[in-house]
C-alpha positions in Angstrom: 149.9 73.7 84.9 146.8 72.8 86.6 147.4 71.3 90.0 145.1 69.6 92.3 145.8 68.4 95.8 145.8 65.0 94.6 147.9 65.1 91.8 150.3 67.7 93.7 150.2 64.6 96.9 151.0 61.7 93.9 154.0 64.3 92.7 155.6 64.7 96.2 155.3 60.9 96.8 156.8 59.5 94.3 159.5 61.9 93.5 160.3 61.8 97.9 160.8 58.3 96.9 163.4 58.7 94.3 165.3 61.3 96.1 168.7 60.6 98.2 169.0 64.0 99.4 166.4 67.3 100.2 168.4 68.9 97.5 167.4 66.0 94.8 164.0 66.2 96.2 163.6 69.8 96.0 165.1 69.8 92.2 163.1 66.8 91.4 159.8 68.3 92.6 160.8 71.7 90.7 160.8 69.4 87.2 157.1 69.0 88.4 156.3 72.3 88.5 156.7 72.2 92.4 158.4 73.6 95.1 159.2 73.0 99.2 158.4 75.4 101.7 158.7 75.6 105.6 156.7 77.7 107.7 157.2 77.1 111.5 157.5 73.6 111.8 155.1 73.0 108.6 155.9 71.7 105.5 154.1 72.2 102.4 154.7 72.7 98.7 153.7 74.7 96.8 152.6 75.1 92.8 155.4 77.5 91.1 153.1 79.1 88.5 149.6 79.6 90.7 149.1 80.4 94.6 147.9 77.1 95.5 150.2 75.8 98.4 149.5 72.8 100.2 150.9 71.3 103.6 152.4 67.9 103.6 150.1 67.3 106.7 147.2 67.7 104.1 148.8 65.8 101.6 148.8 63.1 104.6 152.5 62.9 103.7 154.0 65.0 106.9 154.9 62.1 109.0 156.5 60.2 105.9 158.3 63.2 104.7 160.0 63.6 108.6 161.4 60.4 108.7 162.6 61.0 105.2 164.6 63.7 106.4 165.9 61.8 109.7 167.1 59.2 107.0 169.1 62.4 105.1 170.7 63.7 108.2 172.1 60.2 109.1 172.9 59.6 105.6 175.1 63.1 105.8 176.7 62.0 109.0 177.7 58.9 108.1 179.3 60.3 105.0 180.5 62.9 107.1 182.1 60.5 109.3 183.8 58.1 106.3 185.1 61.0 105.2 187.0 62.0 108.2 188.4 58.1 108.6 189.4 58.5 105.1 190.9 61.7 105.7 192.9 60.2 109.0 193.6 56.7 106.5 195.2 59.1 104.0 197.5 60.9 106.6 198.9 58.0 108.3 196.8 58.2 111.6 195.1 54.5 112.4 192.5 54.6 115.3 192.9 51.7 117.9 
């Protein structure tokens, strides 16, 4: 497929959008013929069937795409953390 850096920008931004998790993201983008990459403390993504890769910063989508995954990380804790209270619910143990 022929990418552009527009096109690949419009991909990553709506489908970062739709996604609850990095893993959903990462699937999601791979429907669109894309895929994540880290290098250092750059992210990018980059076109499966070329060489083109492109940095989020380019796409102007870097700061966006770190508070995204702030928002995963506390979405994973808090489930991590109903979980246990669950788990303690379920063997008797109340907190107080």
């Amino acid at each position: 497929s022929t990418q552009s850096r527009s096109s690949a920008a419009s991909d990553v931004y709506k489908r970062q959008a739709q996604s609850d998790s990095l893993e959903a993201l990462e699937n999601a983008l791979k429907q669109e013929g894309l895929t994540l990459y880290q290098r250092g403390p750059a992210w990018g993504v980059a076109v499966l069937d070329s060489k083109l890769r492109f940095r989020l910063k380019t796409l102007g989508l870097d700061e966006e795409f770190k508070l995204m995954l702030q928002q995963y990380e506390t979405l994973e804790d808090r489930q991590k953390e109903l979980n246990a209270l669950r788990l303690n619910k379920s063997r008797g143990i109340s907190r107080e």
